[in-house]
C-alpha positions in Angstrom: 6.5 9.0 34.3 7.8 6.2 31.9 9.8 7.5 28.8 7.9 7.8 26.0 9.1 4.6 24.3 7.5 2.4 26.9 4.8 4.5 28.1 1.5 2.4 28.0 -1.3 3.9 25.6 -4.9 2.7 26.2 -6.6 5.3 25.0 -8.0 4.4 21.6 -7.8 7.8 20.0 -4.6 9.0 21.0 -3.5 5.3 19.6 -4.8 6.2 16.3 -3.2 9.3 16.3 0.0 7.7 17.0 -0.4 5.5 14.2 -1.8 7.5 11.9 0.8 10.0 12.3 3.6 7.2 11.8 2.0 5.9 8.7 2.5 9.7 7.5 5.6 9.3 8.6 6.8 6.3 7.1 5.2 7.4 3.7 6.8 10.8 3.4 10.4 8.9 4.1 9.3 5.7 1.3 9.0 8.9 -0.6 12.2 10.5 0.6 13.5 7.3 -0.4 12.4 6.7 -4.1 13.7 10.3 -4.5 17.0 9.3 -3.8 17.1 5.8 -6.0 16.0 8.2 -8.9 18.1 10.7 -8.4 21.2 8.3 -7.9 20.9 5.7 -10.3 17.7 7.0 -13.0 14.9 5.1 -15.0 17.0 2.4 -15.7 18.8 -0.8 -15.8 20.6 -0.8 -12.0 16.7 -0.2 -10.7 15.4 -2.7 -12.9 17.6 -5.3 -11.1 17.4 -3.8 -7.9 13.0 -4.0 -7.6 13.0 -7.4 -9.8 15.9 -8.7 -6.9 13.3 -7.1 -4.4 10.2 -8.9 -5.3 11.9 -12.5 -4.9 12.2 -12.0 -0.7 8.9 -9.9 -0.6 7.3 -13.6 -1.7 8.9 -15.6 0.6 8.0 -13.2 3.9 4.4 -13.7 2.2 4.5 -16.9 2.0 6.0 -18.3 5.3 3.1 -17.2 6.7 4.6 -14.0 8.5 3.1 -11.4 6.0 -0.2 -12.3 8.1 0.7 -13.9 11.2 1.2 -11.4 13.4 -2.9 -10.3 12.8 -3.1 -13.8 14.2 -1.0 -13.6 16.8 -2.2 -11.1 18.9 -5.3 -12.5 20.2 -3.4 -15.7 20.5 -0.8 -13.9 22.7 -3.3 -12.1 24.5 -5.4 -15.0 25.4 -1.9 -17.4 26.7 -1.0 -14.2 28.7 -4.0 -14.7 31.0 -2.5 -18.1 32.0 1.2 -17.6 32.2 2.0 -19.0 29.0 2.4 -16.1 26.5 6.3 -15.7 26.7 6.4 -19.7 25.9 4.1 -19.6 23.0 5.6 -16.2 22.0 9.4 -18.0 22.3 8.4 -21.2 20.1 6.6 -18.9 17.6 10.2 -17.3 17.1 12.4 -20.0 17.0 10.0 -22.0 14.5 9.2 -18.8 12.5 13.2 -17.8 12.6 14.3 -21.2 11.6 12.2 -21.7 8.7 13.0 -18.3 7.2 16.5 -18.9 7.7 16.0 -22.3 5.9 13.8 -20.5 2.8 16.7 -17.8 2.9 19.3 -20.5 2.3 17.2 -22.3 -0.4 16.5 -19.5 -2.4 20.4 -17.9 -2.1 21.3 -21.4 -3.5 18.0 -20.9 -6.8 18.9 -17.0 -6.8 19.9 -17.8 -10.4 16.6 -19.8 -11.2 14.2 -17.4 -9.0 15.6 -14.3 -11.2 15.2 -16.0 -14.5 11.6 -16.6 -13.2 10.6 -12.6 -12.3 12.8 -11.4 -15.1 13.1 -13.8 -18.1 13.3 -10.5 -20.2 16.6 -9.5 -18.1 19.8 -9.9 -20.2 22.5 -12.1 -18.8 24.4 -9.3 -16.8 21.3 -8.1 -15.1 19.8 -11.7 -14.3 23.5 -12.0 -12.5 23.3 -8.7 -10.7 19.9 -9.4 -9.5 20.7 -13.0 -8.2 23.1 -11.6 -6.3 21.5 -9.0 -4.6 18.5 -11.3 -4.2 20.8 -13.6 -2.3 22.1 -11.0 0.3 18.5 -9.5 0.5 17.5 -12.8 1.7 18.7 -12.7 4.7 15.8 -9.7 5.5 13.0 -12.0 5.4 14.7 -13.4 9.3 14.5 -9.7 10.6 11.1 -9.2 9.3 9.2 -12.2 10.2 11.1 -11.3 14.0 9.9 -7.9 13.7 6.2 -8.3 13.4 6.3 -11.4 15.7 7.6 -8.8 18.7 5.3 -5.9 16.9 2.3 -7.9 18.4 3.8 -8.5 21.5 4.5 -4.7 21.7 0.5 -3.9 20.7 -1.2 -5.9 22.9 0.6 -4.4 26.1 -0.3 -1.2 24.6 3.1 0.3 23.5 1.7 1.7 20.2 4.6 4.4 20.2 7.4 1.7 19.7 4.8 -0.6 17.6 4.4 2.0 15.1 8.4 2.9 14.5 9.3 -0.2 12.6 8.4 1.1 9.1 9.9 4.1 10.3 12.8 2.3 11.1 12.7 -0.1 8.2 13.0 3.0 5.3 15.2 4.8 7.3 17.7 1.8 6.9 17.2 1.8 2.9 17.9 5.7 2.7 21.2 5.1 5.0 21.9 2.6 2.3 21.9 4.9 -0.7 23.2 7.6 1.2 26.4 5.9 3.1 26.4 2.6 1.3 25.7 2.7 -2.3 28.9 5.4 -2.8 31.1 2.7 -1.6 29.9 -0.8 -2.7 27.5 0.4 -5.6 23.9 -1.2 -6.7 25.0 -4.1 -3.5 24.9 -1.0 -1.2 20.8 -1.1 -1.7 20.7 -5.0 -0.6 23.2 -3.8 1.9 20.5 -1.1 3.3 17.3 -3.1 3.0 19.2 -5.4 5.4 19.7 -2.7 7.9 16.3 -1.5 7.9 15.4 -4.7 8.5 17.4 -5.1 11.2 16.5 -1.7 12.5 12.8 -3.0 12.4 14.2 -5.3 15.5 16.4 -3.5 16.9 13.8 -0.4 17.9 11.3 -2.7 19.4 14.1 -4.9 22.0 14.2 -1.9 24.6 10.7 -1.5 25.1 10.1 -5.6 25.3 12.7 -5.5 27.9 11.4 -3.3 29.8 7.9 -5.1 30.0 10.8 -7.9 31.4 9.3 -9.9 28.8 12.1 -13.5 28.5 12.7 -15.1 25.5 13.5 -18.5 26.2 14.2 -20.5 22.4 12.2 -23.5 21.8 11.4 -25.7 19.3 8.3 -27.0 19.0 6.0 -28.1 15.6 3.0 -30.0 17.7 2.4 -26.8 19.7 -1.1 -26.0 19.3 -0.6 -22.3 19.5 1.7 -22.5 16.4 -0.9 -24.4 14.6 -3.9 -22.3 15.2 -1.5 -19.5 14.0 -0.9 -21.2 10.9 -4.7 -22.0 10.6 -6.1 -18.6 10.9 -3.5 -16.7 8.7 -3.5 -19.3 5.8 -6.6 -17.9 4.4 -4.8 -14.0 4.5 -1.4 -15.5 3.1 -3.3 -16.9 0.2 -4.7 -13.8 -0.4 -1.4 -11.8 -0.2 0.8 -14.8 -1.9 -1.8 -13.7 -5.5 -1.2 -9.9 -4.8 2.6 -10.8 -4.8 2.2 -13.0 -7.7 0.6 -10.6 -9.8 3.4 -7.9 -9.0 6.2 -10.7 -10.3 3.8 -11.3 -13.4 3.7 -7.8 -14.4 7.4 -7.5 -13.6 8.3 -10.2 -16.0 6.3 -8.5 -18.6 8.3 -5.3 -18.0 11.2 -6.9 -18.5 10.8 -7.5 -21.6 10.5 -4.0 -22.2 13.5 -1.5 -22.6 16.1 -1.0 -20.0 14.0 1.0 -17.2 10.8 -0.3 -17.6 10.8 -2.6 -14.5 11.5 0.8 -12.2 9.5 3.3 -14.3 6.3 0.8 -13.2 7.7 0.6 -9.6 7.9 4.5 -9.3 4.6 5.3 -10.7 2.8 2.4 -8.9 4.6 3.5 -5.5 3.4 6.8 -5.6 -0.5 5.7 -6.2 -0.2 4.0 -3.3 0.1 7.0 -0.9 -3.7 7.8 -1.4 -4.6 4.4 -1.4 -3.0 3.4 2.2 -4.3 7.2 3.2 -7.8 6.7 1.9 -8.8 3.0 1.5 -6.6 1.2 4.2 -7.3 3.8 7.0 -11.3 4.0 6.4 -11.0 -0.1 5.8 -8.9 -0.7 9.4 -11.2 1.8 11.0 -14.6 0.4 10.2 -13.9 -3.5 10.5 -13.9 -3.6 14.5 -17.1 -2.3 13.9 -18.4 -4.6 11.1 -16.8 -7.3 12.9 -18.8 -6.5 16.2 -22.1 -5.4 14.1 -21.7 -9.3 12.0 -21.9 -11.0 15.6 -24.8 -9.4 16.6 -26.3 -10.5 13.4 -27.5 -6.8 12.1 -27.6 -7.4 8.8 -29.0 -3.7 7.4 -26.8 -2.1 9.8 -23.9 -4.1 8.5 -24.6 -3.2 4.9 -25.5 0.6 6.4 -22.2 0.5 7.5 -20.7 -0.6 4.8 -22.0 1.7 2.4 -20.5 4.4 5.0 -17.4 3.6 4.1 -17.9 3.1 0.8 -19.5 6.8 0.3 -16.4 8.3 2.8 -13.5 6.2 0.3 -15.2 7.7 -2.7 -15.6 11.0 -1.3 -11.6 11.1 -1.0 -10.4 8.8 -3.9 -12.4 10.4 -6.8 -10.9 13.7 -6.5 -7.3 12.1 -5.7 -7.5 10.3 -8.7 -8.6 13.1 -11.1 -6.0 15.6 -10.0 -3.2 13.3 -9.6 -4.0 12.9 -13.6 -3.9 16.2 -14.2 -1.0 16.8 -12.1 1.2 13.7 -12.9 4.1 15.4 -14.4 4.1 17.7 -11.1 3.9 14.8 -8.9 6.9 13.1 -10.3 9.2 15.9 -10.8 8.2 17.2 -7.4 9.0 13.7 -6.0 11.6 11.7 -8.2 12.9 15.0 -10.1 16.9 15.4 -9.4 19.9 13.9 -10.3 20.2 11.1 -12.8 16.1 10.7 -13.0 15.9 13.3 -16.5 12.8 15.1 -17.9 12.6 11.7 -20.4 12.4 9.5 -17.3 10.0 12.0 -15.7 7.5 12.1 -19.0 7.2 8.0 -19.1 6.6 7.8 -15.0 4.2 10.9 -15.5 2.4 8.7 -18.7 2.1 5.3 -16.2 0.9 7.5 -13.4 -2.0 8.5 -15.8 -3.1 5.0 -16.3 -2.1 3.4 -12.6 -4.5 6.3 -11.3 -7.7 5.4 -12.4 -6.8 2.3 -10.6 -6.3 4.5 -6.9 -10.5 4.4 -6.3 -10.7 0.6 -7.1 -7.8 0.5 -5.2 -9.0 2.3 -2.4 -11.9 0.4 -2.2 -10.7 -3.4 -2.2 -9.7 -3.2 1.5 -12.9 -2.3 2.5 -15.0 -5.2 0.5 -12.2 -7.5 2.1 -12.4 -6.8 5.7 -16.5 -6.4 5.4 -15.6 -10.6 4.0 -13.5 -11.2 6.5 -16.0 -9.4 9.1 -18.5 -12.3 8.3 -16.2 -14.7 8.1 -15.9 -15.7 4.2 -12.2 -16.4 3.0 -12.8 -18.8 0.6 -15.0 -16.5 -2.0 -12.5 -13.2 -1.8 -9.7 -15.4 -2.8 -11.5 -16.8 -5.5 -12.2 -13.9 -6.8 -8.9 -12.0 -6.0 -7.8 -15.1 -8.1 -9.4 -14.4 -11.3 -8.9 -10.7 -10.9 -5.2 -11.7 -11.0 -5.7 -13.7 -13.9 -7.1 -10.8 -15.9 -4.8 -8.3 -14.8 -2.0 -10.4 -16.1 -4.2 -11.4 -19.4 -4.9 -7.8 -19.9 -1.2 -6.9 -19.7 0.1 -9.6 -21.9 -3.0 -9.0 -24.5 -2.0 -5.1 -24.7 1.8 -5.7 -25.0 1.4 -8.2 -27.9 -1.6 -5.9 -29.2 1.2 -2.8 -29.5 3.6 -5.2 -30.6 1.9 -5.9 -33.6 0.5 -2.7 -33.9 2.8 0.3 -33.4 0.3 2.7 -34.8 -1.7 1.9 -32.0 1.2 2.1 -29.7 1.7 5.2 -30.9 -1.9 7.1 -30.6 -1.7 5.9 -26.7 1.2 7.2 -26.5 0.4 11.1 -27.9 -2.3 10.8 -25.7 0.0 10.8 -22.4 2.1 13.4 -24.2 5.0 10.6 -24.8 4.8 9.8 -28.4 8.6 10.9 -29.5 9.8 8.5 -26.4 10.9 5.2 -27.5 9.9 3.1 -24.5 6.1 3.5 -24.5 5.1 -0.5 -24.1 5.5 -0.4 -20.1 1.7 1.0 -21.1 0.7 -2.1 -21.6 1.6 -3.6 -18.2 -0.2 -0.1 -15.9 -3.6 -0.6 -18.5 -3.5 -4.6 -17.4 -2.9 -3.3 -13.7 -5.8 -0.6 -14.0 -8.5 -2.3 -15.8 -7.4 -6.0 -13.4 -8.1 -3.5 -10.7 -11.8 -2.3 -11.8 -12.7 -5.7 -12.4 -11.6 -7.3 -9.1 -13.4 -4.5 -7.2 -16.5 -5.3 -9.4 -17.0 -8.9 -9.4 -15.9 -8.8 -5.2 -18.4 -6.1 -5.0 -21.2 -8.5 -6.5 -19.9 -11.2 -4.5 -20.0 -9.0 -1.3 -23.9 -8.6 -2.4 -24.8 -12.2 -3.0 -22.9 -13.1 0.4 -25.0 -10.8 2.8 -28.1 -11.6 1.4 -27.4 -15.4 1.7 -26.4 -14.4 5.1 -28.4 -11.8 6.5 -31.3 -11.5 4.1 -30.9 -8.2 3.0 -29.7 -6.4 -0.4 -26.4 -4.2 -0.5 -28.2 -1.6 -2.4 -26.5 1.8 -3.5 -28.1 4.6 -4.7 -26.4 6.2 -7.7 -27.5 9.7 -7.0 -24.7 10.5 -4.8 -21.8 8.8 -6.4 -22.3 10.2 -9.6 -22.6 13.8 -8.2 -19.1 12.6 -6.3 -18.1 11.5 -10.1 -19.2 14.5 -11.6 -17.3 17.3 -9.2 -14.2 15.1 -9.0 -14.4 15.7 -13.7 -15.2 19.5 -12.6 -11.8 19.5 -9.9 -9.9 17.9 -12.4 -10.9 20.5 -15.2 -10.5 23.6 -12.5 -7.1 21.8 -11.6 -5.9 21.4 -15.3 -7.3 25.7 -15.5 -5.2 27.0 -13.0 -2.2 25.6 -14.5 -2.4 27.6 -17.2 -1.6 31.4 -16.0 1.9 30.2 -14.1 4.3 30.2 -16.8 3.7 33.6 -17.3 3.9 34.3 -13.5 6.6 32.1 -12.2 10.0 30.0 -13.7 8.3 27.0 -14.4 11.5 24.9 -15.0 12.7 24.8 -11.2 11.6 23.1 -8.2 10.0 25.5 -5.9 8.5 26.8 -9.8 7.0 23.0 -10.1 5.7 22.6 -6.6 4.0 26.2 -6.3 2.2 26.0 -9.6 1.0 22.2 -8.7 -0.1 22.7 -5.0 -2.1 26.1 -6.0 -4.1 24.2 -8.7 -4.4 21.0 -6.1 -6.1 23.4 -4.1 -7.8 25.0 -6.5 -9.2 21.7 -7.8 -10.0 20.8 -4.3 -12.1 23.8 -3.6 -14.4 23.3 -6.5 -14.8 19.8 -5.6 -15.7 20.9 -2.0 -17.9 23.8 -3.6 -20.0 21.5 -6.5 -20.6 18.8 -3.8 -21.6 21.7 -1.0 -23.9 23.2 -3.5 -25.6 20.2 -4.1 -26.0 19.3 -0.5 -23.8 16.0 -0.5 -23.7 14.6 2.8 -20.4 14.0 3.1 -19.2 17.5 2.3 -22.2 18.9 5.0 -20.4 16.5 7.3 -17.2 17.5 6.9 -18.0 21.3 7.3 -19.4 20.6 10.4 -17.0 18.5 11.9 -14.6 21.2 11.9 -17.0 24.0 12.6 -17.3 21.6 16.2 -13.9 21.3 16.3 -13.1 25.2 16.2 -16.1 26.4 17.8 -16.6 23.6 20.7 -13.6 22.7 21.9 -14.9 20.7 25.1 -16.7 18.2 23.2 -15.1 14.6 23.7 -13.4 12.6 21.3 -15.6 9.6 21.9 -18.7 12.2 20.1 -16.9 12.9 17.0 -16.0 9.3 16.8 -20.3 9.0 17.4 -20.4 11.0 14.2 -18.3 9.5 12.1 -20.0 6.4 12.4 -23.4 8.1 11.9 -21.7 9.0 8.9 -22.1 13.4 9.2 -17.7 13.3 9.1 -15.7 12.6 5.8 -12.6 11.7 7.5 
């Protein structure tokens, strides 16, 4: 039997599992990770260089195309296989695509200065220097990653999904060796220092497997190769997409900047950790349900394409809503739980915790973008999500720089915000004004997509994407009821437990997680929400009939009787 690391994996569920446990995986160590830049350097100015630094060769992966190319080159590589060619195209694809990152690399090492002042204007003139020069060693990253996924798809489509899912493993696993081994001796360049091993790491994990497939790379050059081209053509519409996502993030960075020393990372921390439910919830129901809008769009079902929409849909929400209203509740847990040790204090804990409160209303907007993209995507429409996604940006960033100039004139206003999220006597409050711009951009991206989702399957199908309200607002009204059992349970623990210490914090917010969980499952149950029903049965068949096949729960899920 083949070791594990090149053992071929065609079943479809136990390559899911794979994945899915991965992603888990990967998230837990990006939160492993964060712990250890808060606890290290703190809420403050070597952070704010660090993630401004950061952002600068994040853009360019996005925008040489390799952000999205490897979704296009799979079925590329896959179709040249069948003739012998899938090694050459494979080979050009890597010696174009490492070339031209190595040329972006050296262009923007040379602007470093220019590209900083641009993210940060706000940035004093010693952290605009610290942050060109990590952004010109970090550079160098954008090579291993646009490598990485090029050999990632290579590894996929001859079924090696144990090596294909290590790379993000891999990739965080590099940063923590950074702060761990590098940052004691070369300081704030130790983090540049570790992003470029985990980049290389992302490479260096997949070469064993590829050579054991004997797969040859043989380096060519070649710009009028029509495989390159139709790689270009089909991610070009997913690159634009991604380049305004990135653009938005430098936007709101540059208007943190502004802010006190810290601002830039407090953003960072809070908006990384909304981002766990989102990639659990929304991206996992989103990549499981489009090969099944894409197949359903061919066969030109339109009501079972919106049927199945508005499946995944009621399964986000079902999951989101509650995540949202307890991570409110339980902010401050969350962060001390995650970021609390070290230099990251109680003050830089409160003004993550206040930003968390804001950024979460965002996680079931959040959640639910990926979905109304790929159901786009499913029917082939680019041009009228990225059009939208545009103007969402615009008001994100409108919304942000409106509120920070409202607060600027207005401290009073500022200041009732601020006693609101139980941070009035801090004196760096404004980063508010860049999570409300983020939040309330969100909820109207999701709605005006959502509307243009409608108008675009009844041009093309004929039929209405109608929702009934009925069961959203009973979702709506036990996620209030979860977060008001969560916020009750709170209060008996400082009587029965030391509050003020670790195990103290993490008992006190798991037991009223659960607790707000269990009323959510309870109001929903009592009121017969499908969902809920679903779920309960899923795992009574899962306990009780053990012999039933995994291709009949996947039946069910579709039919829409599982939640997850």
């Amino acid at each position: 039997m083949p070791p594990l690391n090149n053992r071929e994996i065609p079943s479809f569920h136990a390559a899911a599992l794979i994945l899915g446990g991965a992603a888990l995986a990967s998230k837990l160590l990006g939160l492993l990770r964060d712990r250890l830049l808060a606890g290290r350097f703190g809420a403050g100015d070597t952070l704010d260089v660090y993630y401004a630094a950061f952002l600068i060769p994040d853009f360019f992966y996005t925008l040489l195309l390799i952000g999205a190319a490897s979704a296009a080159v799979l079925p590329l590589y896959l179709e040249y296989e069948r003739s012998g060619a899938g090694e050459r195209f494979v080979s050009n694809l890597l010696t174009v695509v490492g070339t031209a990152a190595i040329a972006f690399a050296g262009l923007a090492a040379a602007f470093a200065p220019e590209l900083v002042g641009v993210v940060a204007p706000g940035f004093g003139p010693e952290k605009l220097a610290e942050a060109a020069r990590l952004t010109r060693i970090m550079m160098a990253n954008v090579v291993f990653l646009g490598i990485a996924g090029i050999l990632s798809s290579v590894l996929q489509a001859r079924h090696r999904f144990f090596v294909f899912a290590l790379p993000p493993i891999a990739y965080n696993l590099g940063i923590i060796l950074g702060i761990v081994a590098f940052v004691p001796a070369l300081g704030p360049i130790g983090l540049a220092c570790g992003v470029i091993l985990g980049g290389a790491l992302q490479v260096a994990v997949q070469i064993p497997a590829l050579r054991a497939l004997r797969f040859r790379f043989a380096p060519r050059f070649d710009l009028g190769d029509r495989g390159l081209a139709r790689v270009v053509r089909t991610s070009f519409p997913r690159v634009a997409a991604l380049s305004l996502s990135q653009l938005t993030l430098v936007a709101l960075t540059a208007i943190a900047s502004s802010f006190a020393a810290g601002s830039v990372s407090v953003f960072k921390f809070a908006a990384n950790l909304i981002y766990v439910p989102v990639g659990l919830v929304g991206v996992s129901y989103a990549l499981a349900m489009f090969p099944k809008l894409s197949a359903v769009s061919i066969e030109g079902a339109g009501r079972e394409f919106c049927d199945q929409v508005l499946l995944g849909l009621r399964n986000i929400l079902f999951w989101a809503l509650p995540s949202a209203a307890i991570l409110i509740v339980l902010r401050a847990h969350v962060v001390r739980v995650v970021l609390g040790s070290g230099a990251f204090n109680w003050e830089d804990t409160r003004l993550v915790a206040a930003v968390l409160a804001v950024l979460a209303a965002a996680v079931v907007s959040e959640s639910v973008l990926p979905l109304i993209l790929r159901a786009f995507y499913a029917v082939g429409r680019t041009r009228e999500p990225f059009l939208w996604d545009a103007l969402g940006s615009l008001a994100t960033v409108g919304i942000a720089l409106g509120f920070s100039a409202w607060f600027a004139a207005n401290p009073a206003a500022l200041g009732r915000v601020a006693v609101v999220l139980r941070i009035g006597d801090l004196a760096a409050p404004r980063i508010l004004a860049a999570a409300i711009g983020f939040a309330l951009g969100s909820l109207l991206n999701s709605i005006l997509l959502w509307g243009a989702l409608k108008r675009v399957l009844r041009e093309r199908f004929g039929v209405g994407l109608g929702i009934e309200f009925g069961p959203f607002a009973s979702m709506l009204g036990a996620a209030v009821l979860a977060g008001l059992a969560a916020y009750g349970a709170l209060l008996p623990f400082p009587a029965l437990i030391a509050t003020n210490t670790f195990a103290g914090i993490l008992l006190q917010g798991a037991a009223a997680g659960v607790v707000g969980f269990a009323v959510y499952g309870a109001a929903l149950a009592w009121q017969g929400n499908p969902e809920i029903l679903g779920l309960i049965a899923s795992v009574r068949g899962r306990l009780l009939s053990p012999e039933k096949t995994p291709a009949v729960y996947e039946a069910e899920k579709l039919d829409g009787d599982a939640g997850r």
